[in-house]
C-alpha positions as CSV (number, residue, x, y, z in Angstrom):
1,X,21.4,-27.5,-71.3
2,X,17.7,-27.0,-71.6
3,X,17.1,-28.8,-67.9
4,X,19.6,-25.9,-66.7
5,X,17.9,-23.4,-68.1
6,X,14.7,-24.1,-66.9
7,X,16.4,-24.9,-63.4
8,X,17.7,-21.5,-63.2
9,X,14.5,-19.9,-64.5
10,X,11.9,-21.6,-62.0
11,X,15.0,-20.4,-59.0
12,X,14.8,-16.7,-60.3
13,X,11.0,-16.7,-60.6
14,X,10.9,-18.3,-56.7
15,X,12.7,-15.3,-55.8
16,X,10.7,-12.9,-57.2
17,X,7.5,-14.5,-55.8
18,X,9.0,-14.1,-52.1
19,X,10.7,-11.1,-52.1
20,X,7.4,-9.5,-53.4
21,X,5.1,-11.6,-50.6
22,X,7.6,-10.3,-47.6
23,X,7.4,-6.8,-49.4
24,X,3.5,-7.2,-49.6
25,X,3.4,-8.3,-45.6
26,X,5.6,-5.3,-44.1
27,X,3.2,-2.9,-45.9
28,X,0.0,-5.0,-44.4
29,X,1.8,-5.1,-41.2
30,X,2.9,-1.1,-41.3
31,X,-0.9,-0.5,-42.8
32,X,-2.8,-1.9,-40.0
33,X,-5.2,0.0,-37.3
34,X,-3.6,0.7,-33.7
35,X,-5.2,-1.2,-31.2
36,X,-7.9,0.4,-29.5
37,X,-7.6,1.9,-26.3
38,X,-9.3,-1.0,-23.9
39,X,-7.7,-4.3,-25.8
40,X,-5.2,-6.1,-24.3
41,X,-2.7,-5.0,-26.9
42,X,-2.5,-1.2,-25.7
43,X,0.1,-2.1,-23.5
44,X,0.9,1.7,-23.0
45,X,-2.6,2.4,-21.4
46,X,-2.3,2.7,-17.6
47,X,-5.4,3.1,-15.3
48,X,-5.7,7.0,-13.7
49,X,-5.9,6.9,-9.8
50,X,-9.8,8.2,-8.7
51,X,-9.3,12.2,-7.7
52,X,-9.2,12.5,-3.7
53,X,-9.5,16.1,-4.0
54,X,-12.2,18.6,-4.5
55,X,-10.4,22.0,-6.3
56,X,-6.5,20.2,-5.9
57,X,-4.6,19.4,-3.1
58,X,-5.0,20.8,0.3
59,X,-8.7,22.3,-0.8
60,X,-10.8,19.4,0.7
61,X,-11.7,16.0,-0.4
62,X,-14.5,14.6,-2.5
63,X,-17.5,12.9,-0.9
64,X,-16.5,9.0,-0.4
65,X,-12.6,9.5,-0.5
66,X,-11.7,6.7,1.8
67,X,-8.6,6.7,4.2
68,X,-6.5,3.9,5.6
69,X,-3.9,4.4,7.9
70,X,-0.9,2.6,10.1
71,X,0.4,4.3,13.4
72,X,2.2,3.5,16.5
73,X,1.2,4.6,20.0
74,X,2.8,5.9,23.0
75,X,0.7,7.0,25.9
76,X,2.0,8.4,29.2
77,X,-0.1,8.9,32.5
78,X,-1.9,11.8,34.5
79,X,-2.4,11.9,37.5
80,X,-2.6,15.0,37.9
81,X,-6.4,15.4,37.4
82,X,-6.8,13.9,40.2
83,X,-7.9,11.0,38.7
84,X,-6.8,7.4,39.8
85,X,-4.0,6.4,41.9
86,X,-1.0,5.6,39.0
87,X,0.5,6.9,36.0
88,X,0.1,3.9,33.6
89,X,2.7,4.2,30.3
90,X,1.7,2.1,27.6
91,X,2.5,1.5,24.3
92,X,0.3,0.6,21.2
93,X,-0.1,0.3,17.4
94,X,-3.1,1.4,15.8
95,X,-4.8,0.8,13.0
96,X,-7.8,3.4,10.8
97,X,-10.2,3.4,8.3
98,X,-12.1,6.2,7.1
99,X,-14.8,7.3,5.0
100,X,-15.2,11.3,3.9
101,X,-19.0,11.4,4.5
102,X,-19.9,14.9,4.0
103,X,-18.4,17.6,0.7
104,X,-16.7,20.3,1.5
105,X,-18.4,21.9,4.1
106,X,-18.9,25.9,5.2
107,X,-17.0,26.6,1.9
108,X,-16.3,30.4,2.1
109,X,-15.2,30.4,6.1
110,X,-11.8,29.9,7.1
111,X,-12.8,26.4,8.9
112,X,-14.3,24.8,6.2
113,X,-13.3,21.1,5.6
114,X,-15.0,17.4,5.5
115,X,-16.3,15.8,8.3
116,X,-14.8,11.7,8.4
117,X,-15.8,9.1,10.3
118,X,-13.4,6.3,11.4
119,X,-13.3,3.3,12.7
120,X,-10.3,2.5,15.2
121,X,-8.1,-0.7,16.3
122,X,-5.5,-0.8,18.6
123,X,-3.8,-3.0,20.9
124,X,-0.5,-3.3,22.7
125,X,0.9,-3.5,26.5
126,X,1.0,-1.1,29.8
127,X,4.7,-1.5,30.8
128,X,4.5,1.1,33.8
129,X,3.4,0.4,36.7
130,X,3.4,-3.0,35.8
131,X,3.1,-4.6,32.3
132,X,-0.5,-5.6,31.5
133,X,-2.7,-6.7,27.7
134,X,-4.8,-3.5,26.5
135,X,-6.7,-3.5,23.1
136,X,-10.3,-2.2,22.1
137,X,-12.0,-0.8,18.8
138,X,-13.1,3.4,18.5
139,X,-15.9,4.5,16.4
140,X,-14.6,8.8,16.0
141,X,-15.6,11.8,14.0
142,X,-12.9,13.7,12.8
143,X,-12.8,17.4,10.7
144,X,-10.4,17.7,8.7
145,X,-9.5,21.6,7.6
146,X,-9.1,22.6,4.2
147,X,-5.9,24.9,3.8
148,X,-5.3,25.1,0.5
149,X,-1.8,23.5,1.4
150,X,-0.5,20.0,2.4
151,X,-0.5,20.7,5.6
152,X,-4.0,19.3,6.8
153,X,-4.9,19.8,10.3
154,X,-7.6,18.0,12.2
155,X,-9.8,17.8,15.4
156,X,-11.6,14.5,16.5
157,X,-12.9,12.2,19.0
158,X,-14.0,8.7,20.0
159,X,-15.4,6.2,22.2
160,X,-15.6,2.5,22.0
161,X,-15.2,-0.8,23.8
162,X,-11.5,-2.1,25.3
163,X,-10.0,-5.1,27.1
164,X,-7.6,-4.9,29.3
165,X,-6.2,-6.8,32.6
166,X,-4.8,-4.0,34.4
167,X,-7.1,-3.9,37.3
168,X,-6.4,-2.7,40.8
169,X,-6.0,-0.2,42.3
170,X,-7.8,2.2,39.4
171,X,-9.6,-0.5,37.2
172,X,-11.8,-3.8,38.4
173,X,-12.9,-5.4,35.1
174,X,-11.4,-6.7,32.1
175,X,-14.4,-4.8,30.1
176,X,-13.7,-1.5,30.1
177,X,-15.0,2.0,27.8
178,X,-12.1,4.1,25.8
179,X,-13.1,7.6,25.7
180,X,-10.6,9.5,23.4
181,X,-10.4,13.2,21.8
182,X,-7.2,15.2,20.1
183,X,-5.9,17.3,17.6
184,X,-3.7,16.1,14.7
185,X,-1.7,17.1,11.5
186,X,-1.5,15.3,8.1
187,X,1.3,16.3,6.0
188,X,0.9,15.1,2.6
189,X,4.0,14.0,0.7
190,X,1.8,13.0,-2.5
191,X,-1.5,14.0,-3.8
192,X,-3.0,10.3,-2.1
193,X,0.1,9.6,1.1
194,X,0.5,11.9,4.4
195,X,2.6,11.7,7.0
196,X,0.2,11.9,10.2
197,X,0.6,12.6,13.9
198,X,-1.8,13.6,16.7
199,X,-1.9,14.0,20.4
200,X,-4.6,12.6,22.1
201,X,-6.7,12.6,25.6
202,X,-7.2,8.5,26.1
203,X,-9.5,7.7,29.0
204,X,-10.6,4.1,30.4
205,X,-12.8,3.0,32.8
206,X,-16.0,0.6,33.1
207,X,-19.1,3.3,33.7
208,X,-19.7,2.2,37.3
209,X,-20.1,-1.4,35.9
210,X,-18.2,-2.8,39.0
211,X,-15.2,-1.2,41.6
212,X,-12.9,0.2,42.2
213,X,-13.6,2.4,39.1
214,X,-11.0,5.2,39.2
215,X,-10.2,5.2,35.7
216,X,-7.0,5.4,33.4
217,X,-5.9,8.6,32.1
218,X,-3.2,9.5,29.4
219,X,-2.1,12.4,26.9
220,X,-1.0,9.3,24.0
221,X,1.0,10.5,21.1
222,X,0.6,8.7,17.4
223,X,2.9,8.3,14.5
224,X,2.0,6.7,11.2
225,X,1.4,7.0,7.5
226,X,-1.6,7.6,6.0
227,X,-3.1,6.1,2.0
228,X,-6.1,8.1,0.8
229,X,-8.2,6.8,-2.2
């Protein structure tokens, strides 16, 4: 009987001892510090997206906002200049990077805005008169217009160095000079992503570097999306 009772007391006493160590761990647990805001256990913390723009959007960027964007390309011959002896069609995608090198500049006129500079890829295929390679790389300034909206016109313009084998009657070399300049419009669905189109002058030819040398003219016509950051 005495083994029993001692039994049964050393079982009731183990039971108090545990239920008061769980009790004394939830209140350590509920007791403890947050983690701070940078440690690995502030899973809730998300990194803020660098500002783009100046005063909010539409009202110019910030010095050093960069700008990457995809585009396709459809350019269509003129003759009508005078200028050369075909239309050449041709069809292209396009690649851009830019840098926002300048703040917000003539601030109280109605054309302020930031000056950009870009740097240009493209490449693609002439499929009229007859299909032929064309791809080069254009170094252009752009101003972009601050409207206060997100609707962001721009002017710009470029030249840089091309390949191409379209030759005779209007070309003679495969090393040619793109000379470009147009007007555009960014339409910006989100603070930092634009929808973006511009029409475009796009001129090649090889600066008298061999003949014939008549040159190829097109009004070319781009599409794409635009990431600013």
């Amino acid at each position: 009987m005495r083994k029993q009772l001692c039994l049964l007391t050393m079982f009731i006493s183990l039971g108090w001892e545990t239920s008061r160590g769980g009790s004394l761990s939830l209140t350590a647990i509920e007791n403890q510090d947050p983690p701070p805001a940078g440690s690995e256990l502030n899973l809730r913390a998300s990194p803020q997206p660098e500002p783009i723009w100046k005063n909010g959007i539409g009202e110019g960027f910030i010095k050093g906002t960069r700008e990457l964007d995809l585009s396709v390309v459809g350019a269509f011959g003129i003759t009508s200049l005078g200028i050369g002896s075909n239309n050449h069609n041709l069809i292209m995608a396009a690649v851009h990077y830019g840098w926002m090198f300048d703040d917000v500049w003539a601030e109280n006129c109605w054309f302020r805005g930031n000056w950009e500079a870009l740097v240009e890829g493209f490449g693609g295929a002439q499929y009229h008169p007859r299909t032929k390679y064309v791809a080069g790389i254009t170094t252009i300034i752009r101003y972009n217009f601050a409207t206060g909206t997100r609707w962001i016109p721009f002017i710009s313009a470029g030249v840089g160095p091309s390949v191409t084998d379209i030759g005779s009657p209007d070309l003679s070399t495969t090393f040619e000079f793109n000379l470009q300049a147009g007007v555009g419009l960014h339409y910006f669905l989100r603070d930092n992503a634009a929808i973006t189109a511009e029409a475009r002058y796009l001129h090649f030819s090889n600066a008298g570097l061999g003949q014939p040398n008549e040159g190829v003219n097109t009004i070319s016509y781009l599409v794409g999306f635009s990431w600013f950051f």
